[in-house]
Structure formats: C-alpha cells, structure tokens
N, C-alpha and C positions, 0 to 999 in steps of 0.2 A: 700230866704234863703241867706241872704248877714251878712257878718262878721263871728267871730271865737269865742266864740261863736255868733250863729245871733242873730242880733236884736229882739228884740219882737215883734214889729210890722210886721217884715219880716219872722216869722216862721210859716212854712207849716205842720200841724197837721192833726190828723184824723178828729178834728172839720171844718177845713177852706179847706181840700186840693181841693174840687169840686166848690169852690169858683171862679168867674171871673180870681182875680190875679192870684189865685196858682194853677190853671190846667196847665199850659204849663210847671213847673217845676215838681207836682206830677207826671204826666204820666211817665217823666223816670226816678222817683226816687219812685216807690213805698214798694220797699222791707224797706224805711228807715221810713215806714209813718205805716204801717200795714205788719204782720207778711206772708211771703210767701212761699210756697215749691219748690224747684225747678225741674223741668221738664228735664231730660237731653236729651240735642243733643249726637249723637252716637260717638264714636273716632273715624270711618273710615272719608277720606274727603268728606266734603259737596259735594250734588251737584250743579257745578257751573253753570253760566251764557256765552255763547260768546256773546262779544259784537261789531255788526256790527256799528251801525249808531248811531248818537244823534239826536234825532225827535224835528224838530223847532215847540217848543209851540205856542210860539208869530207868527207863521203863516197859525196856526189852528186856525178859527174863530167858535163862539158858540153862538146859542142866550137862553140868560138869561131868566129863571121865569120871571124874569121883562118885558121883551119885548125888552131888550136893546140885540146889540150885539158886542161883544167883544174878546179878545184872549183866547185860554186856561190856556194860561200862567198868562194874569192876574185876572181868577178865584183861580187856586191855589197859585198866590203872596196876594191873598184879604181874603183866607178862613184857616187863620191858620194855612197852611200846617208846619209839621214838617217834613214828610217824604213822598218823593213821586218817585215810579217803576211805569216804562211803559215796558212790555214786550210785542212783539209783534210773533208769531206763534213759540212762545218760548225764542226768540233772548231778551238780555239785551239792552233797545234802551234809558233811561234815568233812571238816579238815583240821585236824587238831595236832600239834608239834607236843613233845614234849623232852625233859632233859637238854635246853639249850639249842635243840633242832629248830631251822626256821623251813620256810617255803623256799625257799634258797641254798640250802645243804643239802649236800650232796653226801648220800649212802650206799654203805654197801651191797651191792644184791646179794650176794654170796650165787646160791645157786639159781635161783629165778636167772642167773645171765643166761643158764641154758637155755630156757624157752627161747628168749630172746636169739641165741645161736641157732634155734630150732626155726625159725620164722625165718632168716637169711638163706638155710637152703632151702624150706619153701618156695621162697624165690627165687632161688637160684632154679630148682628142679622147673619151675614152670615156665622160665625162660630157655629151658632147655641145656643152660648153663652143667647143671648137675643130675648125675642121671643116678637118680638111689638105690637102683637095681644092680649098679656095675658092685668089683669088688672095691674095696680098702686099697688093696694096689695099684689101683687101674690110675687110680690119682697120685699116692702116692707109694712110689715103687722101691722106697728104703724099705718099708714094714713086708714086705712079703715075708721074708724069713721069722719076721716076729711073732705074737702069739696075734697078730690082727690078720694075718697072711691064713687070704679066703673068709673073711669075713664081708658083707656086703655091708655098704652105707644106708640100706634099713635096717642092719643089725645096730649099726650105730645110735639112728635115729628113735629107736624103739629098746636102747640099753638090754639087746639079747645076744651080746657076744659072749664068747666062749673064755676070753681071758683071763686072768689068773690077777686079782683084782678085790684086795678087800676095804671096804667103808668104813672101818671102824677106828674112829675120832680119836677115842681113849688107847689106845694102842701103837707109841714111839716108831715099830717095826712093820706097822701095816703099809700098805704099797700105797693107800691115798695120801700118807705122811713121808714117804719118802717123796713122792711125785711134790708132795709140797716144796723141800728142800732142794729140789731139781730146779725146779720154777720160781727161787726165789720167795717162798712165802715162809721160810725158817733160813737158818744157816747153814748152808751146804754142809754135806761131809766129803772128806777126799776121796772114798767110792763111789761119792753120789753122781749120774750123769749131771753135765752141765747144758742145763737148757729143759723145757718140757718136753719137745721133740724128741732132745737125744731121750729121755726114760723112756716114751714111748714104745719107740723101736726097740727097750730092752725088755718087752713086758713078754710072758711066755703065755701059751695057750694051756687052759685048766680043763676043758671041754669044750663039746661043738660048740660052732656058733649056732643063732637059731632057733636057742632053747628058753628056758626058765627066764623073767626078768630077773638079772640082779641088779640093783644099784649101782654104777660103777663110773666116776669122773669122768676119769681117761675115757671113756667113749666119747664123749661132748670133747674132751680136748684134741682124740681123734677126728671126729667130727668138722669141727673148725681147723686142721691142717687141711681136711680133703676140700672144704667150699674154697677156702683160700690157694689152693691149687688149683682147680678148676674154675676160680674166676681172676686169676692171676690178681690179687688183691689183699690186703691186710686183712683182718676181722675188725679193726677200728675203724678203716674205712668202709670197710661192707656193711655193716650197721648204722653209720651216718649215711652213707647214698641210698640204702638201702630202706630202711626203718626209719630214722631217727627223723631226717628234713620230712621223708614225705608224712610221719606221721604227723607234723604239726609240734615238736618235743620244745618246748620254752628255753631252756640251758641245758648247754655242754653235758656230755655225758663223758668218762673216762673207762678204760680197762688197765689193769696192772698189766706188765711185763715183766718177761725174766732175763736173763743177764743178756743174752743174743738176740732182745728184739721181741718175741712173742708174744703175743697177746694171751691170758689166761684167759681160755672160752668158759671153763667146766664155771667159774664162780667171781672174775676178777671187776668185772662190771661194775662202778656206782653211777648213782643219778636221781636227780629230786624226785620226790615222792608223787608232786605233778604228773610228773610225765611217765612214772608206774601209772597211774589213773588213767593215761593218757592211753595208753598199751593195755591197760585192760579193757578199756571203751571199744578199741581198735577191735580185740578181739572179743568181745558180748556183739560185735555189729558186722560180725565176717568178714573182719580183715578191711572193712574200707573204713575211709575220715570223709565225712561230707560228701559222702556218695562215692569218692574215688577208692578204687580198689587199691589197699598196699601191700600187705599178705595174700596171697589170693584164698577165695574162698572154697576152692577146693579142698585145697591143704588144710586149713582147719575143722572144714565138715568129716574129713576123713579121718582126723584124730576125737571128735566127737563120735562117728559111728565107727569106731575099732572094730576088726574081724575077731570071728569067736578066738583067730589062736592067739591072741594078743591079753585077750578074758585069760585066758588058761595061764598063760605064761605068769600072769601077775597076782592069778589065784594058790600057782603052786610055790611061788618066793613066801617072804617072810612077815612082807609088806601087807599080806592079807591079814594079819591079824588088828593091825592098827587101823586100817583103811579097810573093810573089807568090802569086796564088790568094787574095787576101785578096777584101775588097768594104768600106763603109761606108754603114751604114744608121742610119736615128733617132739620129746623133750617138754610134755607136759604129764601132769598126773591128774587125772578124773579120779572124782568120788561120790556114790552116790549120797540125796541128801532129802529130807523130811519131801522134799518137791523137785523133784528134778535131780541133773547131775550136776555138778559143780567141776569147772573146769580150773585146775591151781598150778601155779610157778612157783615153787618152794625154794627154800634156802635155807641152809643151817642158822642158829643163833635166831630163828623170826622170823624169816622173812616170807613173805605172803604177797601175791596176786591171785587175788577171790573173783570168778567168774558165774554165774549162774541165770543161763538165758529161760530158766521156767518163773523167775521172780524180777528181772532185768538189773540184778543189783552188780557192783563190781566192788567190792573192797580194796583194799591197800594197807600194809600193815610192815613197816619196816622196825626192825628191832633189836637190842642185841641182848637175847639171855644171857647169862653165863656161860654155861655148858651149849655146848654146838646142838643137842638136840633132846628133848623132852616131852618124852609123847604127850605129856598132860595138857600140856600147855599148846600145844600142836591141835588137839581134837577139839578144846576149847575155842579155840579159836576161831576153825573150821564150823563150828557148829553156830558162833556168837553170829560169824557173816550171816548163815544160814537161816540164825532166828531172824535177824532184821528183815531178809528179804519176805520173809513169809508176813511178820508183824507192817512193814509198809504195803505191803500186797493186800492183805485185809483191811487197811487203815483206806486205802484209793479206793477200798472193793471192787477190785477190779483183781484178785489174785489168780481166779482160773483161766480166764482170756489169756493172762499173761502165760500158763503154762503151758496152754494148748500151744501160744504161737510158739515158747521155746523149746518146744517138742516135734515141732513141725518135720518134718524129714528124717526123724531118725529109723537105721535099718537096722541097727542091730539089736539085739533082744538085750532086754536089761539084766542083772546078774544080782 
C-alpha cells in the first residue's frame, strides 16, 4: 500500500490481503480491508507490567525441527516476528516490535481468537448462562437438520464433532475457504451462502460427533452463535464485559464481520501484543488479575487435567505427529515440553500464546509468515519459549520449586 492514492499493483484488498506480499501489512490494518466491531478496553488503568531484567535471546540456545542448533533470537529474527512478550512468573522481561509494529498496533490473532471465544463460555457455563452438556440445537434451533444437529456444545468446545469440515489452506474447494467467502474474508461467489451463519447451517455431517479431534473452524464459529444465543449478546460485546475490561486490557480490541453483522469467532479477532501478555498472565495465574477471578479457575484446570478420552481423540488425528502427546481442550492446545506442559493459543501465519506454569513463563509471538502454516517454524518456536523458561529457571535457581508448584493438582496421567 505505497502512494496516495496506492498504486495498483500495491493495493491490499479483500481478494489478495492473505496473499505472501500483503499479510505483514493486512494483519495491522484490517478494519481498512473488511468491516470490524469494536471490542472495548474498560476506562479504568490497564493492568501493567514491572519490568526487572531484559532476557539475552542470542544466549538461549534451541535445537531446530531440523536437527540444527541455534539461538532463540535467531528463530524469532528468521520467522516473521512482528511482535514478541516474554514474561516471566509475571515480571515484563522483553518486548520487542518489529517491521514497523509498535506497542500500539493492533494485530491479527487469526486463530488464538478461539481461546479467547473459549474463555467467554467458560464464563458463560459458570454463571450458569450456558450449559455444555445441552445439544447445538437447544440454542440454536436453525442447525438441527444440519450436520451440527445432536452434536453437544463440548463437542464444540473440545473440536470432536462429526462434520464434514476440511482445514486445508492450500485447497480453493475446501469448506474452511468457502466459509471464508461466506463471511466475507474473500469475494463471495453466487452459490456462496451470505453470511457465516447461513454456511453453517449448510454444513453436513461426515461422522459421529464425539469421536477423533479434527481441526475444524466452523466449530469455534459454531460455538460463538451458541454463547451469543444463550446470553442474548454480540461476541464483541461478550468479550469486552466479559474478558477484555475485567482483564485490565490497555486498547481497544476489534473482530471482523461479515455482510449481516457477525462477528468471525473461529479467527477475526486483533489486539496489541500488551494485552495477548495480558491474557496469557491471566491464564498462567487461573484465570484471575490481582486476585480477582475473570475466567474461573475451574475451567482452565479442567482443560489442564483433560480426561483420558480427550488424550485419545487427539492421539488418533493427525496433529499427533507434529505435537505429539499433546490433546485440545476448551479451544486451547497442550503440549508437552522439556518441563512441564505448555498450554498454547495458536493461529495461522504465527501466531502464539506460550503458557507454561512448571517454568512461570508466558510468551507472545505475533506474526505473519507467508504461508498460513509451517510446521518448522511452529516447533521452533514452541520449543525457543520452552528453552527460556528452563534457561531463566536455572539462571534464579530456583527451576524445580517452580515445577513442583506448576504441577500441583494435576489428575490426569501424562501421555
């Protein structure tokens, strides 16, 4: 987007913005690309950060997917970073912008919105708002006949429905890129439904619900119709009463919309890098800010101790072989890791929310590769968090205390 007006060849549209060239400029520019609501941070002052130390990357070493090994620093100078927070057992220990990003630009989450969609019916379910045991239709009673119809809202919560539902990026025909063009994130076609809602209801069932994890958007997009039915409520506003003021979040957070209104749950989400640190904190410290509970800390101990079928479900997908030992629960992904598990909010193109309560570290890593996804750079990444938390654990000498305590309550056996 260079010149006044820009050039043609330089303009970033709803056709080209997931394009190689123009992902590093869409991510923080997407209220000007596709229509957004905004999410509001509360007027009181954020909750801030003290900052003790600056953590030497270039003296954390990491070994690569590849085999090779090298600095942390120069996996995140190699992998796109735009935005990257290291907090350690709370403390602000690096915050470093790059490519034009400040503490004030606002990016895209891509898929980390889920988590964030996942932590609203938390609270929804423990206010008694949303009951995740009912079915998909009990809330919303257009999808019975559709392939949601008898699925429960943990089928949702935990991506084990049966629908007919494929992830694959590179693929024009796959159902996650027509839902794109439904919702406004390409250019419609004339068969395409209008609106995310209406595809929804068009999707058909492939198998039980209940079974194998697959990957699959549309559940998180399902997901977010059922909270927003059952608390009669937007998702942009459920997020700001909900999460955003009480977490303490500094700026405005937005989500895209599509032609009718909707908020994109599965991925539409941006927000300063802050306030991902901000929500990782939240969730390394069980869901409360300064004592006060905002997530309740039921909800995320039980996506911490997943029952063994939930192990199984995401042993027998595909996902095991890149994560292995991992699981996905309430719209998060666990992995284990050198110490502990690591709890992550993922997103295509980079994006990261690093949790890991056996080293107290939380990472933040917003980005935009080229390609929506690459496992190299993915594992790398995963692992560079992983090496700091151990290398400042050692450095305090204090790193086993810290594992004990963030080990403390766990029931389920490790995989």
């Amino acid at each position: 987007m260079t010149g006044f007006p820009p050039e043609k060849d330089s303009r970033v549209t709803v056709a080209n913005w997931q394009d190689p060239g123009s992902v590093r400029w869409a991510f923080r520019h997407m209220r000007e690309i596709i229509p957004t609501q905004v999410i509001p941070a509360g007027p009181a002052p954020a909750a801030d950060f003290a900052k003790r130390r600056d953590v030497d990357l270039a003296g954390i070493t990491v070994h690569r997917l590849s085999g090779d090994t090298t600095s942390v620093e120069d996996v995140f100078d190699e992998t796109s970073t735009d935005a990257l927070i290291v907090l350690h057992d709370g403390v602000l220990l690096t915050e470093r912008y790059y490519a034009g990003n400040t503490e004030s630009t606002p990016h895209l989450l891509m898929s980390v919105s889920k988590s964030i969609v996942g932590c609203v019916a938390g609270i929804l379910s423990d206010r008694g708002t949303l009951d995740v045991s009912a079915s998909v239709e009990h809330y919303v009673p257009e999808v019975a006949h559709s392939g949601y119809g008898g699925a429960t809202v943990r089928d949702l919560l935990d991506m084990r429905t049966g629908v007919q539902f494929r992830e694959t990026y590179d693929s024009p025909d796959a159902e996650v890129r027509v839902m794109e063009r439904s919702m406004g994130w390409h250019p419609r076609r004339d068969d395409d439904p209008v609106g995310a809602y209406a595809y929804l209801a068009s999707l058909e069932r492939a198998e039980p619900h209940g079974g194998t994890f697959t990957y699959r958007s549309a559940d998180t997009d399902m997901l977010g119709w059922v909270c927003e039915r059952a608390a009669g409520t937007r998702m942009a506003d459920l997020v700001s009463t909900l999460l955003w003021r009480p977490m303490g979040a500094e700026a405005d957070a937005e989500i895209t919309c599509d032609a009718v209104g909707t908020g994109i749950h599965d991925g539409g989400i941006s927000a300063v890098a802050r306030d991902l640190a901000r929500f990782g904190r939240l969730l390394m410290d069980g869901g409360t800010v300064d004592g006060r509970e905002v997530v309740p800390a039921a909800w995320i101990e039980e996506s911490w101790n997943r029952p063994d079928a939930v192990r199984a479900a995401f042993a027998a997908s595909d996902n095991e072989e890149v994560l292995p030992g991992g699981w996905y629960r309430n719209q998060f992904w666990f992995v284990p890791t050198h110490l502990g598990e690591a709890m992550l909010c993922l997103g295509i193109h980079g994006q990261m929310v690093y949790v890991n309560r056996a080293t107290r570290l939380v990472g933040v890593k917003l980005s935009s590769w080229p390609t929506p996804q690459h496992t190299a750079s993915l594992v790398d990444t995963i692992r560079s968090f992983g090496a700091i938390g151990v290398a400042l654990g050692a450095a305090d000498g204090d790193l086993q205390p810290q594992a004990r305590k963030g080990r403390k309550g766990r029931k389920g056996r490790r995989h």
